[in-house]
Structure formats: C-alpha cells, structure tokens
C-alpha positions as CSV (number, residue, x, y, z in Angstrom):
1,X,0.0,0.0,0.0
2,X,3.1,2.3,0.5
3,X,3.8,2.3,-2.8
4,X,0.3,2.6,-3.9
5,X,0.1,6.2,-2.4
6,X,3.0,7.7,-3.3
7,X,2.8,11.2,-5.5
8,X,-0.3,11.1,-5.5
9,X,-2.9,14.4,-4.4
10,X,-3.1,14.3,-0.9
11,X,-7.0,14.4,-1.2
12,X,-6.9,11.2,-2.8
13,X,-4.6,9.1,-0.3
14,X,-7.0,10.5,2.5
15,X,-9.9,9.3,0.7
16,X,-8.4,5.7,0.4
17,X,-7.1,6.1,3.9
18,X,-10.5,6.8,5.5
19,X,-10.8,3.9,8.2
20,X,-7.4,4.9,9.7
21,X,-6.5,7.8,11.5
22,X,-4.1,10.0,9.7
23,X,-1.3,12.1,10.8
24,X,-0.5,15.1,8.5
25,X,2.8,16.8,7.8
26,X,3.6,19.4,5.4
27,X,7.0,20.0,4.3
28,X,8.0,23.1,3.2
29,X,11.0,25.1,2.5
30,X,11.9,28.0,5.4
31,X,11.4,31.4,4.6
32,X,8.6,32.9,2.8
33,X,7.3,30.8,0.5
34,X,3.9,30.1,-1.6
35,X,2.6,26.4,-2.1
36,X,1.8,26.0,-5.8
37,X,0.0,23.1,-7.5
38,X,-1.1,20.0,-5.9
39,X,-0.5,19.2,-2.5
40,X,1.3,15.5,-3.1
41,X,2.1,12.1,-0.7
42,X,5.8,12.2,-0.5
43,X,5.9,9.9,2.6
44,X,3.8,7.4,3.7
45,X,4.5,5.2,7.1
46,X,2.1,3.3,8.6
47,X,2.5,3.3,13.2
48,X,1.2,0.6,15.1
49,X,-1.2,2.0,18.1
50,X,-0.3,1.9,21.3
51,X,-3.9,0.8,21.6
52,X,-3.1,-2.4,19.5
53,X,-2.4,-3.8,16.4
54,X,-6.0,-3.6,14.8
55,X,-5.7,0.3,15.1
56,X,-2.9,1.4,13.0
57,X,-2.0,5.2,12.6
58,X,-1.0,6.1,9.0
59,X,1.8,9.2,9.2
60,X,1.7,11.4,5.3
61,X,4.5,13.4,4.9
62,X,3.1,15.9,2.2
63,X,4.4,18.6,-0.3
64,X,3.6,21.0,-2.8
65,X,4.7,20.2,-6.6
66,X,6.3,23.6,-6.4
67,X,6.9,27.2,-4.2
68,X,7.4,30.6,-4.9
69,X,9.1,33.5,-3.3
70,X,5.8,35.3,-1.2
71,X,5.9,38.8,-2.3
72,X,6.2,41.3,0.4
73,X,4.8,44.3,-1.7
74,X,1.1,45.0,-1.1
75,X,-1.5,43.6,-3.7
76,X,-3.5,46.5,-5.4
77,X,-6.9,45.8,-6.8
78,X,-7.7,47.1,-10.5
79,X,-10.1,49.9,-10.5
C-alpha cells in the first residue's frame, strides 16, 4: 500500500485512507514561501497503536509540486 500512495494528491490518499487515523505533515522550505500546485504524498508510514495492532495510525509526509518566493509588496486591486 506504501507504494500505492506515493505522489499522489493528498486528497486522494486520504480518501483511500479513510478507516485509519491520519497524521498530517507538510513539508516546506523555510522562509517565505507560496505552495503552488497540488499538494502531493511524499511519505507514507504506517505506526502501530499503542492501543493495539487492529488500530494502526497512517503518518503522510506531504508537499507542494512547487513554491514561490511570497511577495512582500502590497496587492492592489484594479479599478
């Protein structure tokens, strides 16, 4: 199932994922940056529960397919 679930949206991994709870991290670089694109499964690691084995936690790590620099200057509207 690792496999299964890699690059693909995010959306779609959660979908199939639905009877397990998920753990979501975004990775990002530092600074000021804007996500572009789909948010994608990079990582994909399935935790056995403290509870027991029948509830498994499923850990995405998660990315944008690219960033941008934010822009610091204001945003005018068109009049």
């Amino acid at each position: 199932m690792n496999e299964d679930l890699v690059l693909v949206p995010e959306v779609r991994a959660r979908r199939a994922l639905r009877e397990r709870r998920v753990r979501l991290q975004v990775l990002a670089p530092s600074g000021a940056w804007v996500g572009c694109g789909v948010l994608r499964v990079l990582r994909l690691k399935i935790r056995e529960s403290e509870i027991g084995q029948e509830d498994k936690e499923v850990e995405l790590m998660v990315g944008y397919e690219s960033y941008q620099p934010a822009s610091t200057k204001p945003v005018q509207a068109n009049p």
